[in-house]
SEMI-265507 format. One line per field, with one value per residue (C-alpha): residue number from 1; residue in three letters; x, y, z. Coordinates in steps of 0.05 Angstrom, whole numbers, plus 5000, padded with zeros to 4 digits. Last residue first. Example, Ala and Ser with C-alpha at 12.3 -4.5 7.8 and 13.67 -1.06 7.14 Angstrom:
<pts>
i: (2:1)
aa: (SER:ALA)
u: (5273:5246)
v: (4979:4910)
w: (5143:5156)
</pts>
This chain:
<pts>
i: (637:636:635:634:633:632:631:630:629:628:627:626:625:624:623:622:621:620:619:618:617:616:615:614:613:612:611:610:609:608:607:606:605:604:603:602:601:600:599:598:597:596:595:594:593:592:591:590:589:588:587:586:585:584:583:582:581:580:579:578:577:576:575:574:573:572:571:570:569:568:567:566:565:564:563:562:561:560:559:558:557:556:555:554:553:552:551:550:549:548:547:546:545:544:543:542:541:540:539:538:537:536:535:534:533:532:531:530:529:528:527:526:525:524:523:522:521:520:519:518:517:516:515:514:513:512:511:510:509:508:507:506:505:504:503:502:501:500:499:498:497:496:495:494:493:492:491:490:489:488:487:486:485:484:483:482:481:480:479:478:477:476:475:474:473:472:471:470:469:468:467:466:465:464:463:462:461:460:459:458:457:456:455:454:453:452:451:450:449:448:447:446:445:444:443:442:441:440:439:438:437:436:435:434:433:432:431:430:429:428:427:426:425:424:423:422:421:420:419:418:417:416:415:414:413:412:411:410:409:408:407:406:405:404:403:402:401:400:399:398:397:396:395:394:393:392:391:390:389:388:387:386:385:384:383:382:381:380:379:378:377:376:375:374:373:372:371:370:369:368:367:366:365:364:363:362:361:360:359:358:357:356:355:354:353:352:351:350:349:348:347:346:345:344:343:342:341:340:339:338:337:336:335:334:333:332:331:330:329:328:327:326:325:324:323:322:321:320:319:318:317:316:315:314:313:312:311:310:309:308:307:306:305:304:303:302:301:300:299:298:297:296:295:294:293:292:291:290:289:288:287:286:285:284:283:282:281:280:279:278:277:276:275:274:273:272:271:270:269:268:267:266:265:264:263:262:261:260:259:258:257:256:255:254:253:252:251:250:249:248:247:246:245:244:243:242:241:240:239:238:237:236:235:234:233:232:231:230:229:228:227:226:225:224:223:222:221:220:219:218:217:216:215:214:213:212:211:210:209:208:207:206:205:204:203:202:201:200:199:198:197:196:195:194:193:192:191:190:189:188:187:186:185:184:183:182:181:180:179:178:177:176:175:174:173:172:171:170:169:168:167:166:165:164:163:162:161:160:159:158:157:156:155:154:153:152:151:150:149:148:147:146:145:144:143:142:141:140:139:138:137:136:135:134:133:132:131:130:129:128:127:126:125:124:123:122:121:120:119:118:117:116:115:114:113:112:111:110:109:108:107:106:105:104:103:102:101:100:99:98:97:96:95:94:93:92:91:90:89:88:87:86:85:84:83:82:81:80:79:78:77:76:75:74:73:72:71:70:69:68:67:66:65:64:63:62:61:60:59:58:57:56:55:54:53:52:51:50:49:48:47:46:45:44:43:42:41:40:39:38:37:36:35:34:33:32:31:30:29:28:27:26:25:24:23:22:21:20:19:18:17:16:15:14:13:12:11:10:9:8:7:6:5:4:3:2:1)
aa: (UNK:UNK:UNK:UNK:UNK:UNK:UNK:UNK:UNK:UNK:UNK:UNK:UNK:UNK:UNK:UNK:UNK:UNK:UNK:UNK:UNK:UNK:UNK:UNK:UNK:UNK:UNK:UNK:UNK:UNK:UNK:UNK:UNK:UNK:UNK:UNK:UNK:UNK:UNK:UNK:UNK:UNK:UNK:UNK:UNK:UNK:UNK:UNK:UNK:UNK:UNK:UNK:UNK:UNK:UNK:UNK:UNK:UNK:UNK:UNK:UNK:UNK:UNK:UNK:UNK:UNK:UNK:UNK:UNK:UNK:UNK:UNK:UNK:UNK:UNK:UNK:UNK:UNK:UNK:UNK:UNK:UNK:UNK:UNK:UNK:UNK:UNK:UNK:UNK:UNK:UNK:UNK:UNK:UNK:UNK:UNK:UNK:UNK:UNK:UNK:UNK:UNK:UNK:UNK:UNK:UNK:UNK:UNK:UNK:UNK:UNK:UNK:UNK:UNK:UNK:UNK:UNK:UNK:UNK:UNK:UNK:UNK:UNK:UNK:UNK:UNK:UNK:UNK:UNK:UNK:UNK:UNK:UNK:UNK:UNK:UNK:UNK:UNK:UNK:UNK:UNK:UNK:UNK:UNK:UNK:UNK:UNK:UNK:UNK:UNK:UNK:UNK:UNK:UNK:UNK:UNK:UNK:UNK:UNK:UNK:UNK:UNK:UNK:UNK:UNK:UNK:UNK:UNK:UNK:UNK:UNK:UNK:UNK:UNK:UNK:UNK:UNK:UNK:UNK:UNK:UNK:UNK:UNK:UNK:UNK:UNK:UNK:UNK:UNK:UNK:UNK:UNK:UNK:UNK:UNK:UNK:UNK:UNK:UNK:UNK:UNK:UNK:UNK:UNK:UNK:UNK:UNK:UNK:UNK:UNK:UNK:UNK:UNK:UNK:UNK:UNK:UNK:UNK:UNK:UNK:UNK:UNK:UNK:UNK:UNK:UNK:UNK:UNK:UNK:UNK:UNK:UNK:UNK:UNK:UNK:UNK:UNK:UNK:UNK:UNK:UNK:UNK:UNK:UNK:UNK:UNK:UNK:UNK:UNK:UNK:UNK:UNK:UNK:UNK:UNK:UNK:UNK:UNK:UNK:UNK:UNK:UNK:UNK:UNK:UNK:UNK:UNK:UNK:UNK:UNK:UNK:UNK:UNK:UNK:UNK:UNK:UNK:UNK:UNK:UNK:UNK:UNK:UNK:UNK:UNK:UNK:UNK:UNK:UNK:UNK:UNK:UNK:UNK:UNK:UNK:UNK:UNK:UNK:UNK:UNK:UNK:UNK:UNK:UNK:UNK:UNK:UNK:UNK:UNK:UNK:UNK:UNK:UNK:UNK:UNK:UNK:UNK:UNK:UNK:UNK:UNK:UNK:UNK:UNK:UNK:UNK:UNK:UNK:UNK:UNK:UNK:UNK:UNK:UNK:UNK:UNK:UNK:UNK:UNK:UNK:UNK:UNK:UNK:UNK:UNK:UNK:UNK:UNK:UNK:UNK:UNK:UNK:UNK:UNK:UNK:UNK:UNK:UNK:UNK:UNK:UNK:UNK:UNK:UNK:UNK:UNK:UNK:UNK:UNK:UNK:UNK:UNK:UNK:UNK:UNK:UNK:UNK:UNK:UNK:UNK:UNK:UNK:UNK:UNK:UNK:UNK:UNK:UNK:UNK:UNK:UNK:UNK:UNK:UNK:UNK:UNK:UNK:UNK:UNK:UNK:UNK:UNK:UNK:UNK:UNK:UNK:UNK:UNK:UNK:UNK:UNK:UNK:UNK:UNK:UNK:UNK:UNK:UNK:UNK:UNK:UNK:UNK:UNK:UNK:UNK:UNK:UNK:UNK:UNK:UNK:UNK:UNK:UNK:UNK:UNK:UNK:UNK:UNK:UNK:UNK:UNK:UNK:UNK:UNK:UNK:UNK:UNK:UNK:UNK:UNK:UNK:UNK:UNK:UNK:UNK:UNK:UNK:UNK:UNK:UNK:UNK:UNK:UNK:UNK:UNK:UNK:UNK:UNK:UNK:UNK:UNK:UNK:UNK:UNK:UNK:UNK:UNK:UNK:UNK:UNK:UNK:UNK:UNK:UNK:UNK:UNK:UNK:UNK:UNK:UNK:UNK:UNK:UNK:UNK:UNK:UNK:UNK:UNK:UNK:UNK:UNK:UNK:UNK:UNK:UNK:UNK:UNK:UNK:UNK:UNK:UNK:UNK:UNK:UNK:UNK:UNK:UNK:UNK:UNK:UNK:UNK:UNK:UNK:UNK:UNK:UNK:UNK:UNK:UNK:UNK:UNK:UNK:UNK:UNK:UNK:UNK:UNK:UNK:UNK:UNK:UNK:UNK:UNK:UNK:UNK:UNK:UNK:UNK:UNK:UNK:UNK:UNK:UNK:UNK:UNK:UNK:UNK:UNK:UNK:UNK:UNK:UNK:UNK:UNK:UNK:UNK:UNK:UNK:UNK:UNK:UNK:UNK:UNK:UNK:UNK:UNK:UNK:UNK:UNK:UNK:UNK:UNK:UNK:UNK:UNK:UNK:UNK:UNK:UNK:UNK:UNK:UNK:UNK:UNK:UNK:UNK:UNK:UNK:UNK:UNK:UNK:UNK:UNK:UNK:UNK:UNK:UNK:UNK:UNK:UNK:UNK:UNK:UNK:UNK:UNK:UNK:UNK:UNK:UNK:UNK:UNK:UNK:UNK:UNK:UNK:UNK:UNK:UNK:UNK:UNK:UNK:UNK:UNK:UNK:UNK:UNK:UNK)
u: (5130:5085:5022:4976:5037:5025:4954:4963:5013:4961:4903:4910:4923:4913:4973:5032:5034:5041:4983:4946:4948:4915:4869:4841:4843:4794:4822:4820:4817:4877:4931:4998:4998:4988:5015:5071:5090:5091:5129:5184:5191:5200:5261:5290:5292:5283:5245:5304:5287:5227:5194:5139:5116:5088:5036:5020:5012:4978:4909:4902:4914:4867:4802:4836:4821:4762:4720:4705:4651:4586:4590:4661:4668:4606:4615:4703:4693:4677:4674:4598:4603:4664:4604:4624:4590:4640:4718:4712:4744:4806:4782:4767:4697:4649:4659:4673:4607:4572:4595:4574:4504:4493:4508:4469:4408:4359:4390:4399:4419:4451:4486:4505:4524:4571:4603:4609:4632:4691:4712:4718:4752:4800:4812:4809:4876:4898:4891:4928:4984:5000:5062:5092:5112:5164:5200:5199:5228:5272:5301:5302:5337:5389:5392:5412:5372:5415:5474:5477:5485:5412:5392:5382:5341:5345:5378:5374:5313:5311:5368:5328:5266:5205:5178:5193:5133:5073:5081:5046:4991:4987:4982:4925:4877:4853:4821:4758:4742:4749:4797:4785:4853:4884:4840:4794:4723:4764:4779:4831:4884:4955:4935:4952:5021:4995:4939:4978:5034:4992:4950:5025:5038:4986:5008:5085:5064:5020:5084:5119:5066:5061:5140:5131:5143:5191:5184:5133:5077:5032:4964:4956:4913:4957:4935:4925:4945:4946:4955:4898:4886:4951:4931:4876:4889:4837:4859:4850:4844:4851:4896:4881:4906:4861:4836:4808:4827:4773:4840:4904:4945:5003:5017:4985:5031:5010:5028:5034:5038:5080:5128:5170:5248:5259:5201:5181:5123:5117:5129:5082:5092:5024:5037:5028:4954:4913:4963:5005:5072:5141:5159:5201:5216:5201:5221:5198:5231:5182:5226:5279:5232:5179:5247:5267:5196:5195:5261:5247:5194:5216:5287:5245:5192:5250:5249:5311:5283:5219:5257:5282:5220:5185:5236:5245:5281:5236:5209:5206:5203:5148:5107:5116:5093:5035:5022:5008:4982:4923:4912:4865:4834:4813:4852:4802:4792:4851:4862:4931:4940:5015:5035:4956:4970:5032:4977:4930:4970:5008:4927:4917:4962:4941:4868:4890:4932:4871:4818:4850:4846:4778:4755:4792:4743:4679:4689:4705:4635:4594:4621:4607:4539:4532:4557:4611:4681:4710:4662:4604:4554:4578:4557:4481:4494:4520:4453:4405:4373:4370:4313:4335:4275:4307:4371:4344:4301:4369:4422:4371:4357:4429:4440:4388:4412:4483:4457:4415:4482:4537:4521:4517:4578:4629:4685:4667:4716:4777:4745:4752:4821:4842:4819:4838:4910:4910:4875:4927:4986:5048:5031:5075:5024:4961:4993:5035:4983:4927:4972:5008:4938:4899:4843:4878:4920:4921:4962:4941:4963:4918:4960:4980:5017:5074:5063:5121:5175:5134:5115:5201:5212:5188:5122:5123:5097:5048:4997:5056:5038:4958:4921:4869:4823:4807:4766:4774:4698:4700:4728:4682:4624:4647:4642:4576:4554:4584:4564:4484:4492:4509:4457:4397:4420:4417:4355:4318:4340:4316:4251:4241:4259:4212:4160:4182:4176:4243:4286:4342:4351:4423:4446:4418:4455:4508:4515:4509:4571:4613:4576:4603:4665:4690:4662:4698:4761:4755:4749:4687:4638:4569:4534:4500:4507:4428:4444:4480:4432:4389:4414:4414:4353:4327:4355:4365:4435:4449:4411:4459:4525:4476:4465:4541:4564:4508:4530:4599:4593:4553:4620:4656:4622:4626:4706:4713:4673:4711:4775:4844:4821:4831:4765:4714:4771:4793:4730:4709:4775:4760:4689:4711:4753:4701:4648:4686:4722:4641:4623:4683:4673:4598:4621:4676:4634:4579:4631:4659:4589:4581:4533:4520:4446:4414:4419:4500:4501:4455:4503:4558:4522:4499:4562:4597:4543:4552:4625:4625:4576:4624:4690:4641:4628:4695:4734:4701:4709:4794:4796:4762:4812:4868:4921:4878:4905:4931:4925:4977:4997:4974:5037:5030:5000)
v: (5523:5569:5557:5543:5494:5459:5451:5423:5376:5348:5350:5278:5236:5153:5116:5084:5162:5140:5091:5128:5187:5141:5117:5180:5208:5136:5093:5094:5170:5191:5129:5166:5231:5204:5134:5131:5198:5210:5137:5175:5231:5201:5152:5214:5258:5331:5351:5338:5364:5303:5293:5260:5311:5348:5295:5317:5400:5376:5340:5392:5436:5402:5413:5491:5491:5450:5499:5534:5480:5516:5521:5505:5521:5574:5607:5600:5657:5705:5780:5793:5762:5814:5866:5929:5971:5973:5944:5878:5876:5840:5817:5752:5716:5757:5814:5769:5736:5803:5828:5766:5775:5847:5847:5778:5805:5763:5708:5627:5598:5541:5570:5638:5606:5554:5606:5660:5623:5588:5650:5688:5618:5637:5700:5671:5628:5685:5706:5652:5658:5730:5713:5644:5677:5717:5642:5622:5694:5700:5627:5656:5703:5664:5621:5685:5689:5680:5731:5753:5814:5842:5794:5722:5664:5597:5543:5580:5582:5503:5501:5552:5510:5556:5549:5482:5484:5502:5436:5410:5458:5436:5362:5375:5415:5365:5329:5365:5346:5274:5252:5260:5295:5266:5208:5161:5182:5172:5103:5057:5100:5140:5213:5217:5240:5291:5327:5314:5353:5407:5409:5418:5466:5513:5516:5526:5590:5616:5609:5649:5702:5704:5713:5777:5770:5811:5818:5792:5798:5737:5727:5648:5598:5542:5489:5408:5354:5275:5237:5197:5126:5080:5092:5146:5215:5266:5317:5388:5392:5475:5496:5556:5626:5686:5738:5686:5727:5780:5830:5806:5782:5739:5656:5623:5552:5496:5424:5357:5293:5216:5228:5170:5168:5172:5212:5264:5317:5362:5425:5490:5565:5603:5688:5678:5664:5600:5550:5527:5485:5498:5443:5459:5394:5386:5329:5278:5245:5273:5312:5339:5354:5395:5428:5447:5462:5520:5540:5560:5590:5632:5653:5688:5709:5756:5735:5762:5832:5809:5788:5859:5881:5844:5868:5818:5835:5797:5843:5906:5871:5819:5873:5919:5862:5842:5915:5911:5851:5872:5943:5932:5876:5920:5943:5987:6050:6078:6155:6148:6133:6111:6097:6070:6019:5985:5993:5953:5908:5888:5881:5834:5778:5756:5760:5719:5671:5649:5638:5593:5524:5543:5579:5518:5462:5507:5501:5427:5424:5466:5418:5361:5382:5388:5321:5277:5303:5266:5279:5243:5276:5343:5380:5352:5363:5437:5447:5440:5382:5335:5289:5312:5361:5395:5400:5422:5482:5501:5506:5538:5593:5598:5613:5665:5709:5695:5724:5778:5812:5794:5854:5901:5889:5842:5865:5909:5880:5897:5969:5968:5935:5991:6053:6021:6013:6084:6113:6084:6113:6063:6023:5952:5894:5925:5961:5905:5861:5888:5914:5853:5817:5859:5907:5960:6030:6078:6144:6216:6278:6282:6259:6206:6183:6134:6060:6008:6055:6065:5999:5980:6036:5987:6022:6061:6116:6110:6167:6218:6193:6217:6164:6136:6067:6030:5959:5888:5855:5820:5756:5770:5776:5718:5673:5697:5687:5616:5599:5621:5581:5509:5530:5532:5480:5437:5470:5452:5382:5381:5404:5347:5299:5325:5320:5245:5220:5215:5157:5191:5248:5263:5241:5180:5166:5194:5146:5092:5118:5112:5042:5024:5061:5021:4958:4963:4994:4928:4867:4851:4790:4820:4850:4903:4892:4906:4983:4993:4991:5006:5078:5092:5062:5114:5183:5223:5220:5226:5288:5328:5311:5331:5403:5404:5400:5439:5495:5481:5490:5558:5578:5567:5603:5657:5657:5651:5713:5745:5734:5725:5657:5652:5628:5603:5564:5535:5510:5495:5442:5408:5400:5358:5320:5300:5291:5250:5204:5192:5166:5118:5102:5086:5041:5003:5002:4962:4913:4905:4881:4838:4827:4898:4917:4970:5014:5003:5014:5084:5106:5098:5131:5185:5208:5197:5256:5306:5297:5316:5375:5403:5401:5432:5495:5515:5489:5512:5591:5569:5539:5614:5655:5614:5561:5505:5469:5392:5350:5309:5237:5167:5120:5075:5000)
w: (5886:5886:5926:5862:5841:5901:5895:5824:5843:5895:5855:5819:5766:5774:5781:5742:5712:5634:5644:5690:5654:5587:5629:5656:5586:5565:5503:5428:5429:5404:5427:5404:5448:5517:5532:5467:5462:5550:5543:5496:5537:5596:5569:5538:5595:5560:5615:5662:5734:5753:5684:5712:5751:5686:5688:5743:5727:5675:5699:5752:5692:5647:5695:5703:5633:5622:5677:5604:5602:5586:5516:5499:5422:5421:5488:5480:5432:5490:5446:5460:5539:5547:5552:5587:5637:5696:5673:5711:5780:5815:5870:5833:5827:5853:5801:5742:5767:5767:5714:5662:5700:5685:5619:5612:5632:5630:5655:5634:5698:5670:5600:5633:5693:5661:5614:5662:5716:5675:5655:5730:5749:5697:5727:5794:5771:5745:5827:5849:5802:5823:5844:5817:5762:5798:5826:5743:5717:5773:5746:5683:5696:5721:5665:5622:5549:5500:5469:5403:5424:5403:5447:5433:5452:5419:5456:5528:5519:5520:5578:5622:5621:5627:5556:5566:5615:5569:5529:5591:5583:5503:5538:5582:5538:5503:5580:5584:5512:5528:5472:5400:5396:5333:5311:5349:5309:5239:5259:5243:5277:5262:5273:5348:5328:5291:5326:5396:5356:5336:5413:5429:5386:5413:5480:5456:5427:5477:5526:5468:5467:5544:5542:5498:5418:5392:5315:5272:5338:5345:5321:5316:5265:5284:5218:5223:5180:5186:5128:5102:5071:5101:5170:5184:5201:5204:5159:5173:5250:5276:5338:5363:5379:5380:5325:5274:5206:5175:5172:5194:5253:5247:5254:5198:5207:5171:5189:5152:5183:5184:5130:5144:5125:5213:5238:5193:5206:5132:5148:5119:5137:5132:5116:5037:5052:5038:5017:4961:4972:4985:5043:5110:5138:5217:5252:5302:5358:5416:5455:5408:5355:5393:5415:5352:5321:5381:5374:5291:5311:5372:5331:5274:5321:5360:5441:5474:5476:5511:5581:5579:5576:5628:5670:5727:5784:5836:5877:5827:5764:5780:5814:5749:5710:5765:5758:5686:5684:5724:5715:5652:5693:5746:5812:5860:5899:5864:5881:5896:5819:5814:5876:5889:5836:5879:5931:5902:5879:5941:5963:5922:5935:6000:5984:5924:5973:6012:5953:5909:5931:5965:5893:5853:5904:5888:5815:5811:5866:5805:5743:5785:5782:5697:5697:5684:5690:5643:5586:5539:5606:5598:5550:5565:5637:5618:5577:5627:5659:5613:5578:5500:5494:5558:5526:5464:5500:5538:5477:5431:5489:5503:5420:5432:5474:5443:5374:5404:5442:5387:5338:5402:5420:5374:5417:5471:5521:5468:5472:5544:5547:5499:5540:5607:5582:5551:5618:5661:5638:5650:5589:5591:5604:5576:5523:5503:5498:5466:5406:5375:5406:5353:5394:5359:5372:5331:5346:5351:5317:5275:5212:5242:5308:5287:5321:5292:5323:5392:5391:5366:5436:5484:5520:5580:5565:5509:5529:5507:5439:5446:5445:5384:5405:5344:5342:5307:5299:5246:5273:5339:5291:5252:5306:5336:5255:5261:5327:5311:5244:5282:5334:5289:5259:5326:5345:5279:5283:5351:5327:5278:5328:5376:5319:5305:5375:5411:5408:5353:5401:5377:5460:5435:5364:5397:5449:5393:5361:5430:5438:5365:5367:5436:5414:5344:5388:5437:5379:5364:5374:5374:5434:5397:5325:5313:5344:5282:5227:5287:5277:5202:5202:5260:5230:5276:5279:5216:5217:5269:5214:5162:5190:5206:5133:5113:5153:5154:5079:5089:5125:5066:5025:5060:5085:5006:4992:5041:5020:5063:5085:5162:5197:5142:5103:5174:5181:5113:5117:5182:5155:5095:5133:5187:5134:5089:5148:5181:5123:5113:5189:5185:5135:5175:5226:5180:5153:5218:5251:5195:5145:5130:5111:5064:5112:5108:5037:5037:5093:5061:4992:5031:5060:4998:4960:5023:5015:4945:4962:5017:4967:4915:4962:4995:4941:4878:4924:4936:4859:4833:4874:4846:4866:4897:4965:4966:5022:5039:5008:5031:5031:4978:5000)
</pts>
């Protein structure tokens, strides 16, 4: 058998806009022919699985690819077209499983003689089937169809809003004290007098971490929290009605114990007692640590009543610097994006045994970067790289699936759609950087399976987040900077600074940890308790959660992503955390320990989804995971 080869993108306007409609309509037409063949009758429980899978392979793929079309092609007619793909794409995705032949096609194989990952996709497939509301009466099936599209084009235009939705603030140059002197080269006031600043991460982060004049960090971080407001308002009020009347139509609760039922942690409760155990864990030391904040602030502003989140990494910066002699800018000027990328692949390589090949081929936007994934003479993934900011572009960092890999049919590929800075990136942007890549690499190496539904990271979706965490820490490791910082000397990052720069960290960490717990809030409480008002309710759980407070009278609910993607179950990334900050015990002091390493490929990364997340930790660990290396990295050390 020929080794399958990567996906290949058009050349031309009009192959991009055939692409992101007839690629969708080709699927549509395989989809129905699998599962024409296996109503018809399978013989065997393999020969059915195996043509659920070949459907299920053309609609996964297919979608992967409008996706990413819909999120970072440069032209808008494309980015339309493709997102009425996903719409279809999805729609039929929801109707499958409605449809009642379709599922006792299946459902007749229960109990037959198969091997564990035919039982394991058949009662995972089944599941669906159920949780699809395939056993309701045919005019509650109906309306959960309508729902379920409904919601599909509710995300996307919520989506594109916040894609869209890229605001201006305009300061007065004096108003940038305080930033590195590249901004101030990169940021020339105009004809006005005044300079432009944007919601763009390049932007949004240096102001807010390095702006020693209040009123231009609060200015920016306000518009930033305005994202997608008003357009976003209607759209999320009724995407959590959609989300609530299906979930009840389905036999749950609310939505979060629909979300997470198929998940680690279980059920819409347990998602309310992991959230009370990270606000005890937290709690004590952010009251201890807010207060050094508030009156660091108050030498600047002795007027502050309060620190808010455009304060917040400012003074934890200054903080850092002060206490710990850590310039955040300093750190900064070791860290160019043309030594960062090439660092990054080099220690993904080192670790795991892979490498990265440069290849010349077509893509999307002249910006993406493409490597073919080589282990030994075998090309075993492709990757894509769309790493800075532009217009109608997904404005965060993610990591999108393009192929779903299957053994000897499809290669695996997957994109970083990513808004970093072309010249010196700060350590968040690096740390960013290494989070992303390893969702990539977990993509890749997790791309060898039988089954389409086990590839890449089809884990628990509470547990993905675990290994980009983990990938997290070798952006701390002295010896890995070390191997491809430099300063405008030539010389690399010291190891002593870095050691401030781990020991300054740790301040601070408990209240980003209430941050996060802020998010998580939102998005459950939002989705469960379904208010009125949802101004008013995102601010009051931002305000209840952390000490540090919301900028008064915004709407962050309007530019929250993470609502369409996560729903109700932002809580997965502390729920990761716990899970990474153990597996990151493993490596003892030597995270490049070869023998670790190459069991965390082989336990974690390799398997997908053929087996449970909390087997797969037990299985690297020896043990089941727990909080205790969680609770200790919450306390520093």
């Amino acid at each position: 058998m020929s080794a399958p080869e990567p996906f290949v993108f058009p050349i031309t306007r009009d192959g991009w806009l055939a692409a992101a409609t007839e690629h969708a309509e080709a699927a549509v037409r395989l989809v129905r022919h699998f599962d024409g063949q296996l109503t018809a009758g399978a013989a065997t429980a393999s020969e059915a699985l195996d043509l659920w899978n070949d459907a299920d392979l053309a609609l996964r793929g297919t979608m992967s690819e409008a996706y990413i079309l819909s999120e970072a092609h440069p032209d808008a007619d494309v980015r339309a077209a493709a997102e009425a793909s996903v719409q279809t794409l999805e729609a039929l995705s929801s109707a499958r499983l409605l449809d009642p032949a379709l599922f006792a096609a299946l459902a007749a194989f229960e109990g037959a003689d198969l091997d564990a990952e035919e039982e394991r996709l058949l009662s995972h497939t089944l599941r669906d089937f159920r949780r699809g509301g395939v056993d309701l009466a045919e005019a509650d099936r109906e309306r959960v169809r309508e729902l379920t599209d409904r919601d599909t084009e509710l995300s996307l235009t919520f989506s594109r809003n916040i894609r869209e939705g890229r605001r201006e603030v305009r300061v007065h140059p004096d108003d940038l004290a305080g930033l590195p002197q590249d901004f101030l080269d990169a940021h020339p006031a105009g004809e006005d007098g005044l300079v432009v600043l944007t919601t763009d991460y390049p932007d949004l982060m240096p102001v807010r971490e390095y702006a020693t004049v209040r009123a231009t960090r609060t200015a920016l971080v306000a518009a930033y929290n305005d994202l997608a407001w008003p357009e976003n308002d209607a759209v999320l009020a009724e995407l959590l009605a959609v989300r609530e009347e299906r979930a009840h139509l389905l036999g749950y609760g609310d939505w979060a114990d629909f979300e997470t039922e198929p998940r680690m942690i279980g059920s819409g409760a347990a998602v309310r007692a992991f959230l009370d155990r990270l606000d005890e864990a937290s709690r004590p030391a952010a009251e201890a640590e807010y207060p050094l904040l508030l009156e660091r602030l108050r030498h600047d502003e002795p007027d502050a009543e309060e620190v808010t989140v455009a304060d917040f990494f400012y003074l934890l910066s200054v903080l850092r610097n002060e206490r710990h002699d850590v310039d955040a800018q300093l750190v900064r000027s070791y860290f160019t994006f043309d030594r960062v990328l090439p660092g990054v692949l080099q220690t993904a390589s080192r670790l795991l045994g892979i490498d990265f090949q440069p290849v010349d081929v077509p893509t999307w936007h002249p910006d993406v970067r493409s490597y073919d994934v080589v282990r030994g003479d075998e090309r075993i993934g492709r990757v894509h790289l769309d790493l800075h900011p532009r217009e109608g572009k997904f404005s965060h960092a993610a990591c999108f699936p393009l192929a779903p890999g299957i053994t000897g049919r499809v290669l695996p590929e997957a994109a970083l759609l990513c808004n970093f800075a072309r010249g010196l990136m700060t350590h968040d942007e690096v740390t960013t950087f290494f989070h992303e890549f390893g969702h990539l690499v977990h993509d890749i190496l997790g791309g060898a399976q039988r089954f389409a539904r086990f590839t890449g990271v089809a884990t628990e979706w509470d547990f993905v987040e675990a290994p980009s965490q983990l990938l997290e820490e070798w952006a701390w490791d002295a010896d890995v900077l070390a191997s491809f910082t430099a300063d405008a000397d030539g010389q690399p990052i010291p190891a002593d600074l870095v050691e401030r720069m781990r020991v300054a960290d740790g301040f601070g960490r408990a209240l980003e940890v209430r941050r996060q717990l802020g998010h998580a809030n939102v998005s459950y409480h939002l989705h469960v308790d379904r208010p009125a008002d949802l101004q008013a309710a995102t601010e009051h759980w931002y305000a209840v959660t952390s000490p540090v407070q919301p900028l008064r009278g915004l709407h962050p609910y309007a530019g929250f992503g993470h609502l369409t993607g996560y729903g109700s179950c932002y809580y997965t990334y502390q729920w990761s955390l716990v899970i990474a900050r153990d597996l990151r015990s493993a490596f003892g002091d030597d995270l490049m320990n070869p023998e670790v390493a190459e069991r965390y490929r082989r336990e974690i990364l390799e398997p997908g989804g053929r087996r449970d997340a909390a087997d797969l930790v037990a299985s690297f660990l020896g043990r089941p995971y727990a909080f205790d290396a969680y609770r200790e990295w919450l306390a520093g050390s």
